[in-house]
N, C-alpha and C positions, 0 to 999 in steps of 0.2 A: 338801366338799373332795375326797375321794377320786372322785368323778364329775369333776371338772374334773382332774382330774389325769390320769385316763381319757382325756379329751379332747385334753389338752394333749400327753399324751407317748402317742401309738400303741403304741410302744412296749416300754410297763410291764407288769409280771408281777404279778399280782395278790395279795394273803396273802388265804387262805383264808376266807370268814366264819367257817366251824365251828372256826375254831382258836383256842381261846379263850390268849392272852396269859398268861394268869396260871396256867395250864395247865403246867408244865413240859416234861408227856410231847405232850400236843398241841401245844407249842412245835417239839420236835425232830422229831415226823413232817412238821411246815409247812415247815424250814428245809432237811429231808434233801429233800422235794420238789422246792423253789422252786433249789434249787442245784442240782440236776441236769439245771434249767435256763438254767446259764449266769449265774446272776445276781449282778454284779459292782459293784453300788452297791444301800444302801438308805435308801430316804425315812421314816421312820418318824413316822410321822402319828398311830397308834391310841394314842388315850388321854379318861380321862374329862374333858372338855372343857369342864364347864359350870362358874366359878367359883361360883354360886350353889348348884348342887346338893353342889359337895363340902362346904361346910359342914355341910348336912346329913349327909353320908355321905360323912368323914373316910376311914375304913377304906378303905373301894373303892376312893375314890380315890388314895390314898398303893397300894394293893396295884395296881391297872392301871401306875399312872403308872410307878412309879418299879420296881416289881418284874417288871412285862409288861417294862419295858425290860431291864433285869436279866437274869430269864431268855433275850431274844430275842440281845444280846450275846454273852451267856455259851455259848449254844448255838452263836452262829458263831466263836467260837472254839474247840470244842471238835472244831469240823470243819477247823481250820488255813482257815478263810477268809481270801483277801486280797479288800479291796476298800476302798469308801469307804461312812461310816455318818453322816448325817444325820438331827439329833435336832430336830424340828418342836416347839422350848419353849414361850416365848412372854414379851410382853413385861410381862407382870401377875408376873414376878417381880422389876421394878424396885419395886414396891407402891405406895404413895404417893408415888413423888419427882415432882416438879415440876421447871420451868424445863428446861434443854437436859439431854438425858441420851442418855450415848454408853453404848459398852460396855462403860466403864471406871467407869462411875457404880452406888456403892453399891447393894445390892439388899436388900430388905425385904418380901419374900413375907408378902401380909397375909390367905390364904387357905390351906386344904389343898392348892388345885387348885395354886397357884401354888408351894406350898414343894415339894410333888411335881416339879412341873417343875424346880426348882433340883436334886433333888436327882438327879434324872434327869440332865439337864446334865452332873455331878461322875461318874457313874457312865460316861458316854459319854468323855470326858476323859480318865479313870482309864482305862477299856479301851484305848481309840487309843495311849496308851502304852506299856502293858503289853504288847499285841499287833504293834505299828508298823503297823493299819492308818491308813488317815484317818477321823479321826472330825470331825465338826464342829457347831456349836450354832448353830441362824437361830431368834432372837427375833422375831416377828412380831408385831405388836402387831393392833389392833382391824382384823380386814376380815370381811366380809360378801361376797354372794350369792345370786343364784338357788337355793333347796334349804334354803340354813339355815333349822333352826326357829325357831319363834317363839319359843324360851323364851332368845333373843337379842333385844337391844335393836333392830337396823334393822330387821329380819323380823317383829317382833313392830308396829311403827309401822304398815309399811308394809300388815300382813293387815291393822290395823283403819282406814287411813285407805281401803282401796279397799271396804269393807264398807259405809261410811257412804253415804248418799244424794248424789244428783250437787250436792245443795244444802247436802252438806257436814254439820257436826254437831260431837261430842264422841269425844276420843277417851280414854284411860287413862295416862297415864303416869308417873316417879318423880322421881329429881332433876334437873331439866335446865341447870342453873347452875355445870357443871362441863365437861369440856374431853374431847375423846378426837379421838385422828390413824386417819381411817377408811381401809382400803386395799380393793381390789375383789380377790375372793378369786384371778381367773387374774393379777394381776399376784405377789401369793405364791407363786404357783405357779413363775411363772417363775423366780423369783428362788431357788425350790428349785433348779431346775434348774441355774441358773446354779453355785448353790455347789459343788454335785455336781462341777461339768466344771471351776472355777476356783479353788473355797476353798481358802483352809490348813487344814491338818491342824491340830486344837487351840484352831482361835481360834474364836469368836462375835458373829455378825452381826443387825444390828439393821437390821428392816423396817418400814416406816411408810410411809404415804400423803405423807408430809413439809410437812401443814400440821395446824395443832392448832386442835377449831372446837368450838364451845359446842354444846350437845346440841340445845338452840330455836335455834338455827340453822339445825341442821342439817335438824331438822325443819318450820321455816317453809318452807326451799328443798324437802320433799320434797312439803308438801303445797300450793305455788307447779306443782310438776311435775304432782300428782295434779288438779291444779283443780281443790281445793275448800278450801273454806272454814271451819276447823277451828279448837277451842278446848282448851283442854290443862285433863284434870282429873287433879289429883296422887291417887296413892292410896298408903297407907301402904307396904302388902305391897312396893309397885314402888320405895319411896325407901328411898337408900342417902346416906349424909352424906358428902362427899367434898372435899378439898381442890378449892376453886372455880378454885385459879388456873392458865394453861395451862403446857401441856409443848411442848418442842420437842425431835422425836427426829432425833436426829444421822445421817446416813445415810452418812456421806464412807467409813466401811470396806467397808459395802455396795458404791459405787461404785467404789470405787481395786481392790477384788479380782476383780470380776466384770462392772464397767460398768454393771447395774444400774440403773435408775432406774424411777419407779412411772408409768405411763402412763395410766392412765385415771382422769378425773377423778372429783369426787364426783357430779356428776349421772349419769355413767355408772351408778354403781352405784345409785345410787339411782332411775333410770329399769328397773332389770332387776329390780330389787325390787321394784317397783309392778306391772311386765308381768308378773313371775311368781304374784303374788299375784290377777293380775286375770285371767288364765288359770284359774289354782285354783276359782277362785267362779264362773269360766261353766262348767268341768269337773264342780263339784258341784252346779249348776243343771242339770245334762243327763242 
C-alpha cells in the first residue's frame, strides 16, 4: 500500500520507518519533523494488518492498532495542529454480516485485528471532535496487489499458481465456498485521496470492488488468466468456516461525497498478480 500511495501522490511526505508508533517519545520527534514540513492532511495507514496473525498476538496487535493511533493523535494535538486525519480501518469490522451492508449496518469484529480497528475508528471520532479538526473513517474492504505478501489470500494463489509447470498441477488452498468483494489496491488509494479533498468530518465510508464473487470463482478466472490447468487441494491450516452466503457492499456514500467509483476490474488485478509473481521467480532464477 504505501509504495503505491508513493506512486499515486508525488506529493506525500513520508513517516519515518525508524519511528516506531507505539513509541510515544519516537512518536513526537516524527510529528515535530513531519510538520515543519507543512503537512496539512494525514493518511494513516500503519497498522498490524494481518487478521490471522493478530489472533495469534492479540497484544501487538490491540497496542500498534489502536494505541500507535492514540499516541499519533494525541501528539498532533498537543502541537495545536489543524488539518484533516484519515483513519485507513477496514471493512472486517462489520465481522460476519452478510447480505447488503452500508455504514449504518451493525458491526461485529470477530478478530483482535478487526476490534482494534473499531476501536481505533472511536478514538479518531472522539479527537476530530474534541480538537475541530476533520477527522474521518474509509472502510475498505478486501483489495490486493502487486507487493502484497503472500500470507494474503490473492498473492498467496497467485505465487503458487505461476510456480506450477506450464501443464499446470496442484495447488494449496482453505475455504473457498464463501464470498469476498476484491478491489485493486490504486483504486483504494484514490479513493483515500478523494476523502482527504471531499469527506465530511465524522462520518465513515465504505470501499468495495462493488461485486461480491465466490473464492473458486475467483480462482478458476485467475488460473483461466495464468493458462493452466489447476486442481484445488484443501488443507486444514488454510480453512476458516465462514458464512457461505454473499455480501453486498453499498457504496452510494462513497459516491454522493466524493464521486468515487472502483475502476479496474477483477482481471486487472489479478493480471498484475500473476505478472508480479512471474517476474519474482525469473528474478530468483537469475
Amino acid at each position: 500500500m504505501g509504495r503505491v500511495v508513493q506512486e499515486e501522490w508525488p506529493d506525500v511526505v513520508l513517516w519515518p520507518a525508524s519511528a516506531d508508533l507505539t513509541d510515544r517519545q519516537a512518536v513526537a520527534q516524527a510529528v515535530g519533523s513531519l510538520l515543519s514540513q507543512g503537512v496539512d492532511a494525514v493518511l494513516h495507514l500503519a497498522a498490524q494488518s494481518n487478521p490471522a496473525q493478530s489472533l495469534d498476538s492479540p497484544l501487538a496487535t490491540w497496542t500498534v492498532n489502536l494505541m500507535g493511533t492514540v499516541h499519533l493523535l494525541e501528539e498532533l494535538a498537543s502541537r495545536a495542529w489543524c488539518g484533516s486525519f484519515l483513519l485507513a480501518s477496514s471493512g472486517a469490522v462489520y465481522g460476519r454480516v452478510t447480505g447488503r451492508i452500508d455504514e449504518n449496518s451493525p458491526v461485529f469484529p470477530s478478530t483482535p485485528y478487526a476490534a482494534s480497528k473499531l476501536a481505533a475508528e472511536l478514538a479518531v471520532l472522539e479527537w476530530a471532535q474534541r480538537t475541530k479538526n476533520r477527522g474521518l473513517i474509509a472502510r475498505p474492504f478486501n483489495h490486493s496487489g502487486a507487493g502484497q505478501a503472500i500470507s494474503y489470500f490473492l498473492p498467496s494463489m497467485a505465487q503458487q499458481m505461476v510456480s506450477l509447470p506450464p501443464t499446470g498441477g496442484e495447488i494449496e488452498v482453505g475455504n473457498l465456498k464463501v464470498h469476498r468483494d476484491f478491489s485493486h489496491v490504486r483504486d483504494i488509494v484514490r479513493g483515500y485521496r478523494l476523502l482527504l479533498e471531499r469527506g465530511e468530518s465524522g462520518q465513515i465510508y465504505n470501499l468495495a470492488g462493488g461485486r461480491s464473487r465466490l473464492l473458486s470463482e475467483v480462482l478458476d478466472r485467475m488460473a483461466e488468466i495464468a493458462g493452466r490447468e489447476v486442481s484445488w487441494v484443501v488443507r486444514a491450516e488454510r480453512f476458516r468456516e465462514e458464512d457461505p452466503r454473499p455480501i453486498e457492499i453499498d457504496l452510494r456514500k462513497m459516491r454522493e461525497y466524493t464521486g468515487w467509483r472502483p475502476e479496474s476490474p477483477l482481471d486487472t488485478l489479478l493480471k498484475d498478480l500473476l505478472n508480479d509473481w512471474t517476474k519474482r521467480r525469473c528474478q530468483n532464477q537469475h
